[in-house]
Structures are given as C-alpha cells and as structure tokens.
C-alpha positions as CSV (number, residue, x, y, z in Angstrom):
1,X,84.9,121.8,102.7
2,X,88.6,121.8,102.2
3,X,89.9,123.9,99.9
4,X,91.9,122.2,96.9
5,X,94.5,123.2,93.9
6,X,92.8,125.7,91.4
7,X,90.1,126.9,94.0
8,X,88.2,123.9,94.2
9,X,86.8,122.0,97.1
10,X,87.6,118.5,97.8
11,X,83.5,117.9,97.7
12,X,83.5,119.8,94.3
13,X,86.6,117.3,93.1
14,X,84.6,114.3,93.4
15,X,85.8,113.0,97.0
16,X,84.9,113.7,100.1
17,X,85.4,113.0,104.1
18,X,82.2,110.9,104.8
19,X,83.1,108.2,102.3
20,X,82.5,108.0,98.9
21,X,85.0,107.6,96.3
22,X,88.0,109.9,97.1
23,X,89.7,112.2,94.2
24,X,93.3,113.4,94.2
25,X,94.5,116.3,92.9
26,X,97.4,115.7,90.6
27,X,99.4,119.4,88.7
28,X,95.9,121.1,89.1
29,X,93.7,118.4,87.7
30,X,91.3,116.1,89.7
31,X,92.9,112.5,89.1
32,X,90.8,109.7,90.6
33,X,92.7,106.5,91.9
34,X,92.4,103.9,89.1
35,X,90.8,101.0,89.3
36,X,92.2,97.5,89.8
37,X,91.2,96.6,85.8
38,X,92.9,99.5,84.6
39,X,96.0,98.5,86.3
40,X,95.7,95.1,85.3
41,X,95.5,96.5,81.4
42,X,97.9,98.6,81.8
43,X,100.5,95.9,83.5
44,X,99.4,93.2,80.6
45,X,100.1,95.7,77.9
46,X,104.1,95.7,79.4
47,X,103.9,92.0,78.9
48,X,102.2,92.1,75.1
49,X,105.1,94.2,73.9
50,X,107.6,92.7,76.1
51,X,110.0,93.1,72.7
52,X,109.7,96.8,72.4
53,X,109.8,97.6,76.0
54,X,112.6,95.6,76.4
55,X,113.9,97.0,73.0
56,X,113.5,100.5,73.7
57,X,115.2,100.2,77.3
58,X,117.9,99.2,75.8
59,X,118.5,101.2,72.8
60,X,118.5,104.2,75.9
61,X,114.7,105.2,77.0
62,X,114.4,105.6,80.8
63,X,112.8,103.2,83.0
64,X,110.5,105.8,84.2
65,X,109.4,106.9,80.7
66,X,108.6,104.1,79.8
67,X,106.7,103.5,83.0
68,X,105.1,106.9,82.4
69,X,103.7,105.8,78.8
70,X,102.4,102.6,79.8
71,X,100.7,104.0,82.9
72,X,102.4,101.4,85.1
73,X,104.7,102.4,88.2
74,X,108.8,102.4,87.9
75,X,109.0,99.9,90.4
76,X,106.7,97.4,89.1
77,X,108.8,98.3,85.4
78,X,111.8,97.4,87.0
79,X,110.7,94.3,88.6
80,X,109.1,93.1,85.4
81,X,112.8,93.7,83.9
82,X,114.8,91.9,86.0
83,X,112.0,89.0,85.6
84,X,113.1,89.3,82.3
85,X,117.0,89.0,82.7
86,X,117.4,92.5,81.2
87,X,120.0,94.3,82.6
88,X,119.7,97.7,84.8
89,X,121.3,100.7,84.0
90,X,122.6,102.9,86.4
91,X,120.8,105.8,87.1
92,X,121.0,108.9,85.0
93,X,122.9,106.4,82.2
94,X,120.5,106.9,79.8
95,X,121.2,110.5,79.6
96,X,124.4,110.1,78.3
97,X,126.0,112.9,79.6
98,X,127.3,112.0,82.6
C-alpha cells in the first residue's frame, strides 16, 4: 500500500489501485469525490439565492468565498455571474487595499 498524509495507507483511506471507489486526501483528511447529486444541490442552491449571491458579491465578498460556502467551484461561480449580467471585479478588488 501507498503510504498517505497522516500515516495512512491509500487502502486504509477508502480507495485503492484495483478499483473501487477512490479517496483523496485533502489538508490531512480523507475527502471522497462527491457525487453528481451533491453537485447538482450544491449548484441549485447558487440559483435559489441567486439575490444574496449576487448581493453579497457585490457589497465586496470574493468569488471564491463564496464558491467555497456553497461548495461549488470558482469557475462555475463565475460563469453563473456573467449568466447573470453581474459584473466582474478585478482580482484582489475585493480586498480593498490595493
């Protein structure tokens, strides 16, 4: 077995080289991939509060915060956005410091 982060084996972390489902190891945690209705929840959750994402966004929270809280990637965030006519920031402009 291949050794993983925190000592433990890729068999022990759930996955392994003859098939089965395969676990990922993600800041010293076993992560497993999710599945296609988790992303699907996650996504239509964006679209419910499509007035507080979009709110929020504007009034200064990152893209990849937000992305981060709803468990949805930046890119599809972003894409999602501009589907929406909301403008991009630059990056690092929500920081405010540069």
């Amino acid at each position: 077995m291949t050794p993983g982060a925190g000592g433990a084996s890729v068999g022990e972390a759930g996955g392994s080289r003859n098939g089965g489902s395969t676990a990922y190891v993600f800041k010293g945690r076993v992560a497993r991939p999710r599945t296609r209705a988790e992303v699907r929840a996650a996504r239509a959750e964006v679209v419910r509060d499509r007035t507080r994402v979009t709110a929020r966004y504007e009034a200064g929270a990152s893209l990849n915060r937000l992305a981060r809280e709803y468990r949805v990637t930046p890119a599809w965030l972003a894409d999602t956005l501009d589907h929406w006519n909301i403008p991009r920031r630059l990056p690092h402009a929500s920081a405010g410091t540069r």
